[in-house]
C-alpha positions in Angstrom: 77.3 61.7 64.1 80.6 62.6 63.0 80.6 65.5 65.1 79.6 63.8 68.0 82.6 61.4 68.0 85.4 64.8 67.4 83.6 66.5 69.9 86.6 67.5 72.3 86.1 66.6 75.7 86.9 68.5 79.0 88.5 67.2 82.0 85.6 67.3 84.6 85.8 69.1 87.9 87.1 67.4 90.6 86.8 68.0 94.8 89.8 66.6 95.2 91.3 69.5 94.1 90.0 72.0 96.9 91.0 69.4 99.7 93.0 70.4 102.3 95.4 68.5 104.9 95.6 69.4 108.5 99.2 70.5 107.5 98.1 72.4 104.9 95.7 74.3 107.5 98.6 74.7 109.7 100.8 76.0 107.2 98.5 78.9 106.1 98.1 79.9 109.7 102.2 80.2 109.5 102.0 82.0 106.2 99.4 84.3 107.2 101.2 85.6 110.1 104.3 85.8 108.0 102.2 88.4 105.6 100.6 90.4 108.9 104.0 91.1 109.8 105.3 92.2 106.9 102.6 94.8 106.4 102.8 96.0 110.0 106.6 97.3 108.6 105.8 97.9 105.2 105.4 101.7 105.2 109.1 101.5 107.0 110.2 98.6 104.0 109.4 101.4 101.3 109.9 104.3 103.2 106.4 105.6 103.1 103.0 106.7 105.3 101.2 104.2 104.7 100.9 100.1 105.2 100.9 98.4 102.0 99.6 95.0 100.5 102.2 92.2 100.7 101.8 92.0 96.6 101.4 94.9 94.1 102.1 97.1 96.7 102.7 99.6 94.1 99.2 100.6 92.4 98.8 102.5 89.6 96.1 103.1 88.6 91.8 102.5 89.1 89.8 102.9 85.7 86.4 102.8 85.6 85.1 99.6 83.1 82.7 97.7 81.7 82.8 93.8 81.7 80.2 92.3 78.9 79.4 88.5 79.1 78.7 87.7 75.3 75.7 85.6 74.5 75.8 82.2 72.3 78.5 81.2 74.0 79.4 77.1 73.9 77.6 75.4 77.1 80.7 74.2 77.9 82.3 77.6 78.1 78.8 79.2 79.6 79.8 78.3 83.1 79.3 80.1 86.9 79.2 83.6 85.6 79.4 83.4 82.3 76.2 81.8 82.2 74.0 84.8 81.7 75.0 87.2 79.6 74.9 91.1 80.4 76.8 94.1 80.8 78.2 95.4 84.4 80.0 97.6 85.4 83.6 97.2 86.1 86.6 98.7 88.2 90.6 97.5 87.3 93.7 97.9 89.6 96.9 97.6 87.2 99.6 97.2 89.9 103.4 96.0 90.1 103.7 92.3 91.8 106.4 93.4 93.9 105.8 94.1 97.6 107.6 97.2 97.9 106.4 100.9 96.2 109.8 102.1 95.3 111.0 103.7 91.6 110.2 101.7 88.5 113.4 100.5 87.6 114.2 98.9 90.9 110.8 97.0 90.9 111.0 94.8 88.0 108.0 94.2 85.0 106.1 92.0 86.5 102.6 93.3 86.3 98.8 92.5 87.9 95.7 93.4 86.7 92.8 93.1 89.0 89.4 93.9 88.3 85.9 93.9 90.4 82.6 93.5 88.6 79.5 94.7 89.8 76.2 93.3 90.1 77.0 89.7 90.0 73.9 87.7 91.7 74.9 84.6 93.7 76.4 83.7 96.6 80.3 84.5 97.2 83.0 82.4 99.2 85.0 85.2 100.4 84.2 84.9 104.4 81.6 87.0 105.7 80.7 88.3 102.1 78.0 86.0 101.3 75.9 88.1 99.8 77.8 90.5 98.0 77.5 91.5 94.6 80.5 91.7 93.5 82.8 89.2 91.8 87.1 89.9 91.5 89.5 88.3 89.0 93.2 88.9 90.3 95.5 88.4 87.1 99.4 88.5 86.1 101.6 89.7 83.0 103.3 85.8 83.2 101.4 82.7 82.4 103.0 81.0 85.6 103.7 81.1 89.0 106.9 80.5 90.9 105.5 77.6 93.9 102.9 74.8 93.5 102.6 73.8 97.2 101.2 75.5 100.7 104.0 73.8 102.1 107.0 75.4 99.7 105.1 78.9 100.3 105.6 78.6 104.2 109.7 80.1 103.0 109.0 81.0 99.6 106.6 83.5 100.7 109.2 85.2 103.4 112.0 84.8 100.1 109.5 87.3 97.6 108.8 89.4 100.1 112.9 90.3 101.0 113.5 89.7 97.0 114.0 93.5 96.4 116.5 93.6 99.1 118.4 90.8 97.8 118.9 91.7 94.5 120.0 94.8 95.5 123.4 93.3 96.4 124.1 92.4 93.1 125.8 89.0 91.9 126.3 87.9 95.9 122.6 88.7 96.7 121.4 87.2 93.7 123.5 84.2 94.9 122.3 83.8 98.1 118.9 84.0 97.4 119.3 81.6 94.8 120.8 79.0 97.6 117.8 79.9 100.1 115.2 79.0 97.6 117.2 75.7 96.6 117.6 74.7 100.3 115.0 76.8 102.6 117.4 78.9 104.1 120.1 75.9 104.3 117.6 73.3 105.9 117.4 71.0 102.7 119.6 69.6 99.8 118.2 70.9 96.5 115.2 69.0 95.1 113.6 68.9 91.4 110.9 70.7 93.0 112.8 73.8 94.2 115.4 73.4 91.0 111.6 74.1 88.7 110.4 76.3 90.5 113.3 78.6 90.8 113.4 78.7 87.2 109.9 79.8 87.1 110.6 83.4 88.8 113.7 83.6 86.8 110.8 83.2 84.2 109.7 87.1 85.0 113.0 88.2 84.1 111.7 87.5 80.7 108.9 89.7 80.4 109.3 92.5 78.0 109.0 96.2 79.0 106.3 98.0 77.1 103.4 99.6 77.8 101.0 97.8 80.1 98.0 98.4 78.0 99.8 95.9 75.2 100.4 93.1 77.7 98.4 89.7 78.4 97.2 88.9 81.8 96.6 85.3 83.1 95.2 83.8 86.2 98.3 81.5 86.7 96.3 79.2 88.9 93.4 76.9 87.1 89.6 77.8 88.4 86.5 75.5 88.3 84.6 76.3 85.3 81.3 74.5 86.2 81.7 71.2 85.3 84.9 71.6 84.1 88.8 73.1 85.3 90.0 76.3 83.1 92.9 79.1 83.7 91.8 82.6 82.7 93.5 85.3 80.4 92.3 88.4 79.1 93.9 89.9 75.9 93.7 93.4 74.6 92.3 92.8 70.9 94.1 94.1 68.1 92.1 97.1 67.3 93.0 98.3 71.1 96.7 97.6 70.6 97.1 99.2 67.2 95.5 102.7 69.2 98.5 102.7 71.7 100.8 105.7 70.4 103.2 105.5 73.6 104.1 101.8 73.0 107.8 101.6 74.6 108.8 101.9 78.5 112.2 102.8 79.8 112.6 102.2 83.8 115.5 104.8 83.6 114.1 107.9 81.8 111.9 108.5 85.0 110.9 107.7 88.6 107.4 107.1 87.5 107.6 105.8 84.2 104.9 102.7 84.3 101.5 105.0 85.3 102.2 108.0 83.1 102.3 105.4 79.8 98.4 103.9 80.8 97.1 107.1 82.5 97.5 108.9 78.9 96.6 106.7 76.7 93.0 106.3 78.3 92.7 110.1 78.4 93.2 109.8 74.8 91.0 106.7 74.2 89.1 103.4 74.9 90.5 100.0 75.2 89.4 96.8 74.9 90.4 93.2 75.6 88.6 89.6 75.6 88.1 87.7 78.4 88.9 84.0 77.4 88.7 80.7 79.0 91.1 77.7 78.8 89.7 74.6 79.2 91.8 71.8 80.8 91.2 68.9 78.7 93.9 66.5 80.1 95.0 66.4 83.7 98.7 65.3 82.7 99.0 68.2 80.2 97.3 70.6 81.4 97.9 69.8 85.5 96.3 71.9 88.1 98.9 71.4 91.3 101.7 72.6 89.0 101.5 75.8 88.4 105.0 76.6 87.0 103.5 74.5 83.9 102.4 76.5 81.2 99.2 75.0 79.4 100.2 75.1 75.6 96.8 77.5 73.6 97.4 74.5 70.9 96.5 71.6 73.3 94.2 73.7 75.1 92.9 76.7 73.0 91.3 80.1 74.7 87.8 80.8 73.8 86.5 84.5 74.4 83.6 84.8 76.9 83.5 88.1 77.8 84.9 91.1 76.8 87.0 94.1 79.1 86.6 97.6 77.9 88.0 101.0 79.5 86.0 103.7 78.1 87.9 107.2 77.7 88.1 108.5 80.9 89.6 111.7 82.3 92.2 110.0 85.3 94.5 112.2 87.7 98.1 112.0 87.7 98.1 109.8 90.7 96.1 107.6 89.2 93.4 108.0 91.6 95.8 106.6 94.5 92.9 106.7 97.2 90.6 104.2 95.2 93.2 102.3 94.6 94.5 101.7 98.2 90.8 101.9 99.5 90.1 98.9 97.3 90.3 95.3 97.8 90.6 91.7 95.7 90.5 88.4 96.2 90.3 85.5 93.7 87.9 84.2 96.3 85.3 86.5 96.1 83.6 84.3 93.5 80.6 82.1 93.1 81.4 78.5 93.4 80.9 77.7 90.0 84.2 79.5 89.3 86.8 79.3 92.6 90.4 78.8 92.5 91.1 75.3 92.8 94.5 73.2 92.8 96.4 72.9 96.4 98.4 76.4 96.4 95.3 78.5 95.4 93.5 77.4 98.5 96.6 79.7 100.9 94.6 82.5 98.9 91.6 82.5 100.8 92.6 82.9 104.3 95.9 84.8 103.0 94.1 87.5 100.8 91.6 87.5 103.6 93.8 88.8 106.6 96.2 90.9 104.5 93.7 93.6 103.4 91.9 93.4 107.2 95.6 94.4 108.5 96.5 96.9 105.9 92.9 98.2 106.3 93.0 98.4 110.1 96.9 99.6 110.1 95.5 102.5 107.8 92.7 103.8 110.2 90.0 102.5 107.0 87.0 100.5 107.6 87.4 97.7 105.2 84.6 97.8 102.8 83.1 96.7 99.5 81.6 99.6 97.3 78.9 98.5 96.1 78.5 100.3 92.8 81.4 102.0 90.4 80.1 105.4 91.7 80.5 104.0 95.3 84.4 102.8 94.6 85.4 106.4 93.5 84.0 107.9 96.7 86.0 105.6 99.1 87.3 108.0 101.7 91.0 108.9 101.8 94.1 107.4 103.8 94.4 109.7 107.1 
């Protein structure tokens, strides 16, 4: 009885939450062709051969995985995928958020991990991929994101992508990207909205350089978790992080200083880290159309699902750059059960969409989904 009545209860999942206006619609149509643009002149941006994505551009590296959904997990927690338990199989991306491929130290520490597991029955929302197998999580080094609303990314989006070539004019650029966030581009006094979330990319600033391998990666955005709303974070467990030998990154020692650190620790080892979900239990705490809000572990606390783990694996220097370009992932290519939800999330659909069709096209690649772990490392190579 007593349990019954301290039994912690969820926020349920709402619909309201995946609604869209028809400004919103017409906003991701402007936002959309703001991102084909860019990656029609991203090989001339970085200076390279090749179109890239319009985020973590810079890949590097693919390891091969396997993704284990534990058993006698809490129903509440045993939601969409994590509802049968199993082993797949598993690729990872580790990339760097920026939009350019340039040096290291001139990209900054923000950090994605994104990983495709195989063998996931059910149908997908990702357009045109029904009935694929596969199902992505696209995760960050930061708990939060820098914009909450489709209609703030319509110049957000245009300010991330030139933020490289801001900052490279020291304090002035830095400056006057500061007042185009705070005004879009001049058109608008300053509002709380634009004040928060310009903090919140000052937020990545923050992040501390070390190995990849030691960080924690978060979804940002909240999911549906069934019945229920949850954000995402997977956490290398602290038998993995006491393995790392090569635990401290300098930008400045080397062009290519981020890859090298991963690449050798995985030829020396495995890794592991849990999968763990957070549910939202309170809307006003734990909101899901602010995303430059931080959900506090002791209001909400993460509960391991699942668990990550790279086996030891014999990876090229490159990091197996051919898989990784060749590859795709998007939050949506998901069962229903667990989609993005929350206003800004929804841009990712359409957005993550027709950026890897144009960078696929621009790069003479059919666009494809592998549809096995052997299948992904025998993707054929950018002409």
């Amino acid at each position: 009885m007593l349990h019954k009545l301290f039994k912690k209860k969820f926020a349920l999942y709402d619909p309201k939450f995946v609604y869209l206006t028809e400004e919103d619609e017409k906003d991701i149509v402007k936002i959309t062709e703001d991102i084909k643009a860019y990656i029609a002149k991203s090989d001339k941006v970085s200076n390279i051969n090749y179109h890239t994505r319009d985020a973590h551009a810079k890949g590097y590296c693919a390891l091969k995985a396997k993704f284990e959904i534990l058993s006698n997990i809490q129903k509440e927690y045993a939601q969409g995928i994590y509802a049968t338990p199993g082993i797949h199989d598993a690729v990872i991306r580790f990339s760097n958020g920026s939009s350019r491929v340039l040096e290291d130290k001139k990209l900054g520490l923000a950090q994605g991990m994104a990983f495709k597991v195989f063998d996931v029955p059910g149908k997908k929302l990702a357009p045109g991929e029904e009935d694929s197998t596969n199902f992505d999580f696209n995760l960050i080094n930061h708990p939060v994101f820098f914009c909450n609303r489709i209609k703030d990314y319509t110049y957000v989006s245009k300010l991330f992508l030139e933020m490289t070539d801001y900052f490279s004019k020291g304090a002035a650029g830095r400056a006057q990207f500061a007042f185009n966030w705070l005004t879009n581009y001049g058109s608008q006094l300053p509002s709380k909205e634009s004040i928060k979330t310009l903090k919140a990319i000052g937020g990545f600033k923050k992040i501390e350089p070390k190995n990849t391998l030691l960080y924690e990666f978060y979804s940002q955005g909240a999911v549906r978790h069934g019945d229920y709303m949850a954000k995402i974070r997977v956490k290398p467990t602290r038998e993995s992080i006491q393995k790392i030998k090569r635990r401290e990154l300098d930008v400045n020692v080397r062009q290519e200083a981020i890859r090298p650190l991963i690449i050798e620790e995985i030829r020396e080892h495995d890794y592991e880290f849990e999968v763990q979900i957070q549910l939202c239990q309170n809307v006003k705490k734990q909101p899901i159309n602010d995303l430059t809000v931080e959900w506090k572990p002791s209001e909400a606390p993460f509960v391991t699902v699942a668990r990550l783990t790279i086996p030891c694996q014999d990876i090229p220097d490159d990091g197996y750059f051919h898989v990784m370009e060749n590859l795709s992932f998007t939050p949506f290519r998901c069962l229903e059960e667990n989609r993005p939800i929350g206003n800004l999330q929804q841009a990712r659909l359409k957005a993550y969409q027709i950026a890897s069709e144009q960078r696929h096209s621009l790069n003479g690649i059919k666009r494809q989904e592998p549809s096995s772990l052997q299948q992904a490392f025998e993707m054929i190579s950018i002409n």
